[in-house]
Every structure is written in structure tokens, then in C-alpha cells.
C-alpha positions in Angstrom: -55.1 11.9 51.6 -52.4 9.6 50.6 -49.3 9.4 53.3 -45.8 8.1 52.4 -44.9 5.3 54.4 -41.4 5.9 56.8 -38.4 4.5 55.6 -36.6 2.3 57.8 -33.5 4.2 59.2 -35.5 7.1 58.8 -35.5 9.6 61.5 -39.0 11.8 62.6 -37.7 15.0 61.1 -36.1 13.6 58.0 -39.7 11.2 57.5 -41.7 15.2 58.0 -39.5 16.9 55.7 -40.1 14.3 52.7 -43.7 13.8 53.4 -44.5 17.4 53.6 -41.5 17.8 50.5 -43.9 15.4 48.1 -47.4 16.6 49.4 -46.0 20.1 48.1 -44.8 18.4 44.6 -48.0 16.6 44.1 -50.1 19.7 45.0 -51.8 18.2 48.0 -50.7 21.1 49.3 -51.4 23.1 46.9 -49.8 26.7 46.6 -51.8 29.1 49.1 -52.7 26.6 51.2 -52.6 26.4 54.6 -50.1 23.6 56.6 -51.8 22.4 60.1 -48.9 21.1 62.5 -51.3 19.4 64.0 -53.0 17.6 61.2 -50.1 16.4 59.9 -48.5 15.4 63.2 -51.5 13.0 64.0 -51.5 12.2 60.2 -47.9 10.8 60.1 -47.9 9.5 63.7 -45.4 12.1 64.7 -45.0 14.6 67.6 -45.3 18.3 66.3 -41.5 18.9 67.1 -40.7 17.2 64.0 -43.4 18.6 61.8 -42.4 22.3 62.7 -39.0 21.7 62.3 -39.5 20.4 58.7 -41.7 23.5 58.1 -38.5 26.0 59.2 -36.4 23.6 56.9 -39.1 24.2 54.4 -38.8 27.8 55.2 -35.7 28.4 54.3 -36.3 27.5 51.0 -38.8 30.3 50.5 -42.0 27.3 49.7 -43.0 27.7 52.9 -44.0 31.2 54.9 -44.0 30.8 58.3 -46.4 33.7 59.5 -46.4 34.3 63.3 -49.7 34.4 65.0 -51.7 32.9 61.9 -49.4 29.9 60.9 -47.6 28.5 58.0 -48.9 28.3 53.9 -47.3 26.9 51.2 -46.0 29.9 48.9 -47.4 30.5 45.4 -45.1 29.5 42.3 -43.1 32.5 41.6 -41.4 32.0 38.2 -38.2 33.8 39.5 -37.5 31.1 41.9 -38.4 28.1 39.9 -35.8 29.8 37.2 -33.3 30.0 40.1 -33.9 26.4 40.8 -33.6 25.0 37.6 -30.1 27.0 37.1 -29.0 25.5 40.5 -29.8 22.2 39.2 -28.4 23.0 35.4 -25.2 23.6 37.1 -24.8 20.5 38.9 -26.1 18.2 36.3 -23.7 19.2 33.3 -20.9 18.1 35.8 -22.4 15.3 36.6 -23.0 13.9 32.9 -19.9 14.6 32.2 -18.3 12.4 35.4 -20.7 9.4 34.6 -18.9 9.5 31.0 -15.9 8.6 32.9 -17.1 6.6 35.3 -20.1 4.6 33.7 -20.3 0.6 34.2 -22.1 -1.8 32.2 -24.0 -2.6 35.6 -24.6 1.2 35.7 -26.1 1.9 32.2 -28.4 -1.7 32.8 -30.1 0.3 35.6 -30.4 3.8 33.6 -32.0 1.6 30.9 -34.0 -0.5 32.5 -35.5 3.0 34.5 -36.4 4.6 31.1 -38.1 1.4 30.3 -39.9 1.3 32.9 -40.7 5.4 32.7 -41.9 4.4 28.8 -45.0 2.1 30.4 -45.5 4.8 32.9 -45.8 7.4 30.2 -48.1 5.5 27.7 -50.2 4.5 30.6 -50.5 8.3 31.8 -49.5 7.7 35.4 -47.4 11.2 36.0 -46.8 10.5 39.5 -45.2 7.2 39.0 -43.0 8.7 36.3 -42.3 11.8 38.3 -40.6 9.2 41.4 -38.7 7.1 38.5 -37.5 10.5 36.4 -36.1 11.9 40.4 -35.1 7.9 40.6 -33.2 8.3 37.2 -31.6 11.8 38.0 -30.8 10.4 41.8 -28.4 7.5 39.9 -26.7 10.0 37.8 -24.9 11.8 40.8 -24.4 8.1 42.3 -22.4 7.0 39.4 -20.9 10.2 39.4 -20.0 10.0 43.0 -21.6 13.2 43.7 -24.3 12.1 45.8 -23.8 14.9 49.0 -24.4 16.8 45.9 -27.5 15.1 44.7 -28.7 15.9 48.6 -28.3 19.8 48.3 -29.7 20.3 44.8 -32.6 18.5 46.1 -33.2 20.7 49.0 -33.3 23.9 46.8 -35.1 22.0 43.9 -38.5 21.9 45.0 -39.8 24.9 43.6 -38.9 23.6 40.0 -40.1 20.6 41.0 -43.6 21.3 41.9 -44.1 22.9 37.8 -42.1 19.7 36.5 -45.5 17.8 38.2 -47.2 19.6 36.1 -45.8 19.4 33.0 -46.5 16.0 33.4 -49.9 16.4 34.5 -51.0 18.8 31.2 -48.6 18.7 28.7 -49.4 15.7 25.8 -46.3 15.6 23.8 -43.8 14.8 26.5 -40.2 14.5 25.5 -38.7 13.8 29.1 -38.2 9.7 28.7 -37.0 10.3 24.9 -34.3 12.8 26.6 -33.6 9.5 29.6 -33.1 7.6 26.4 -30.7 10.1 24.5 -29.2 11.1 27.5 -28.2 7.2 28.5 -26.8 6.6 24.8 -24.4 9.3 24.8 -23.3 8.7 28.4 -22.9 4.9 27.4 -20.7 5.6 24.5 -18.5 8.6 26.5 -19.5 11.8 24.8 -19.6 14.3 26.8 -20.5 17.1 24.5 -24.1 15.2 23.7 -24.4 14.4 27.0 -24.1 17.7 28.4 -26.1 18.8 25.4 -29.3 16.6 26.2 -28.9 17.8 29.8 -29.5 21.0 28.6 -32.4 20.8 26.4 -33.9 18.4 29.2 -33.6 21.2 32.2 -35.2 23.5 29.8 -38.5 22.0 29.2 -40.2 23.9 31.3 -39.9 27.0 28.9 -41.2 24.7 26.2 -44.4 23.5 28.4 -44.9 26.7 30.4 -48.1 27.6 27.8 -49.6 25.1 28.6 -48.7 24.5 32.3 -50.4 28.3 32.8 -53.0 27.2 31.0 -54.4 24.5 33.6 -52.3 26.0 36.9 -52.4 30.0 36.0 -54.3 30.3 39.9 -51.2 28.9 41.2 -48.7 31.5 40.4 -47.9 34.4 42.6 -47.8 36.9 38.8 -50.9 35.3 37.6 -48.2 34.0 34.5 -47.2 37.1 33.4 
């Protein structure tokens, strides 16, 4: 099982709550499964203070259930929630676009392109989990150029849901047009126009509708409505 090293600076909590965060993503932990304190305590080298801790945090988010007596289990995908998610994030993000129009350096739109680059090899060479960390990567330099990085934190924290189908979509669907949105998205941001920036955002948070055939089609056992 493949454990995420601890950043330095990194406290015991904040190192459980990201491990246990991308273990969810990746489908280690796989919806319905069941989270041993314990396990993961030894596993990260952590007392299980931490470890539960994360778990309430996780909790709170609804992808954890906490059940007293029996223990805690990662919740199924319920397509209400990942919805609710993406709208959280939708929010945010055509903001955000429209702040990194204004405030976008040349040092700033060499990183965004050099990212996409880099997410191009990742893509032709079919390695979704490297893409998925460089498309959060991309997304996380948005709200820095923006200035909105508090804000980057919270959408984050209410995110996972849609992020756990958006490892997916990378994992089944062929014709991906997430790095051609990067691309799209970093032109119109470099040349200040907001209205096709916030338009790319748009059609880019809504790929999940486009894929969602074929991400029920290899994860249906996964979802709390059976894909209805």
C-alpha cells in the first residue's frame, strides 16, 4: 500500500488528514470500506490521536461515517454530494479566473504553462495519478495568483467527494479534454479575458456530466444509487 511521505512542517493531524484525504481519492480506500485506526496509525508512524481526529475531520464532510461500536467506513459516492461539491468549487473558481486576469505575471503564466506541459506527457503516457496531483497542482496556483489561497484551503476540504469521481474520469474515460481545457484556460487568462476564462472554467467543472457513462460503467459498485 503506497504511503505519502510527511511534509516537513507538517504536523501529525494535518500528515493523517492528507494521507487518509488521497488514499480516499485513489480508491485505496475504496467506498464501503472499512478505516482501521490502528492500521493506519502503525502504517504512518503515528499515534491513533491523530488518525481519529482526521477521521472526525473527515466526518464532517459526510466521506466518512463514524459508526459507534463497529468503527469508521468510507461512504459510497452519492451523486447529490459530488454535485454539491463541484458547485462549491464552480463558485470559487469563476472568481478566481477572473482575479488571475488582473493579476497574472509573466512569471505566473510560465509556471501554468510549463504544468500543462508537463500534464500533456502525463496524459499520453496514461499515468492518471500523476496527472490528477499536477491538474490539483494547476488549480492550487490559480487561487495563489489570485490571492485567494485561505480559499483554495476550504474548497479543498469540501471537495473530496468530487474529487474521488474526477480519479476516475481519468482512470476510464479515453478522450480526455482536461489538459486541452489547462491549455485554453491559460491563453485566455494570459491575454485578460475574463468572459473565456470564466467560460473554460465552466465547461471544465462540468466534465463530470460528460464522462459520468462511462465512469458508471467501470465504478457503478461504488455508488450509493447504483447510478441511477
Amino acid at each position: 500500500m503506497h504511503t505519502a511521505e510527511r511534509r516537513a512542517g507538517e504536523t501529525s493531524r494535518e500528515y493523517a488528514l492528507r494521507s487518509l484525504r488521497e488514499k480516499i481519492v485513489d480508491l485505496t480506500l475504496a467506498p464501503g470500506s472499512f478505516v482501521s485506526e490502528n492500521e493506519l496509525a502503525q502504517e504512518l508512524g503515528l499515534s491513533r490521536t491523530p488518525v481519529r481526529e482526521a477521521l472526525n475531520a473527515l466526518a464532517r464532510t459526510g466521506i466518512v461515517q463514524v459508526i459507534p461500536q463497529k468503527g469508521s467506513f468510507v461512504t459510497m459516492i452519492d451523486p447529490e454530494r459530488v454535485e454539491e461539491s463541484r458547485f462549491i468549487r464552480a463558485c470559487l473558481e469563476y472568481a478566481v479566473v477572473e482575479l488571475c486576469c488582473d493579476r497574472i505575471t509573466p512569471a505566473d503564466g510560465t509556471e501554468l504553462q510549463a504544468n500543462v506541459q508537463t500534464q500533456e506527457f502525463y496524459l499520453v503516457h496514461r499515468m492518471p495519478d500523476r496527472l490528477l496531483a499536477l491538474d490539483d497542482a494547476f488549480h492550487r496556483t490559480l487561487y495563489e495568483i489570485a490571492g485567494k489561497y485561505q480559499a483554495y484551503q476550504l474548497m479543498k476540504e469540501y471537495s473530496i467527494h468530487f474529487d474521488r469521481v474526477r480519479g476516475m474520469s481519468l482512470n476510464t474515460v479515453r478522450d480526455l479534454k482536461i489538459v486541452e481545457d489547462h491549455k485554453r484556460l491559460t491563453a485566455a487568462i494570459l491575454r485578460r479575458d475574463k468572459q473565456e476564462a470564466r467560460h473554460v472554467i465552466e465547461v471544465h467543472l462540468a466534465r463530470y456530466a460528460f464522462d459520468r457513462s462511462a465512469i458508471l460503467h467501470e465504478y457503478r459498485k461504488y455508488f450509493a444509487s447504483a447510478g441511477s
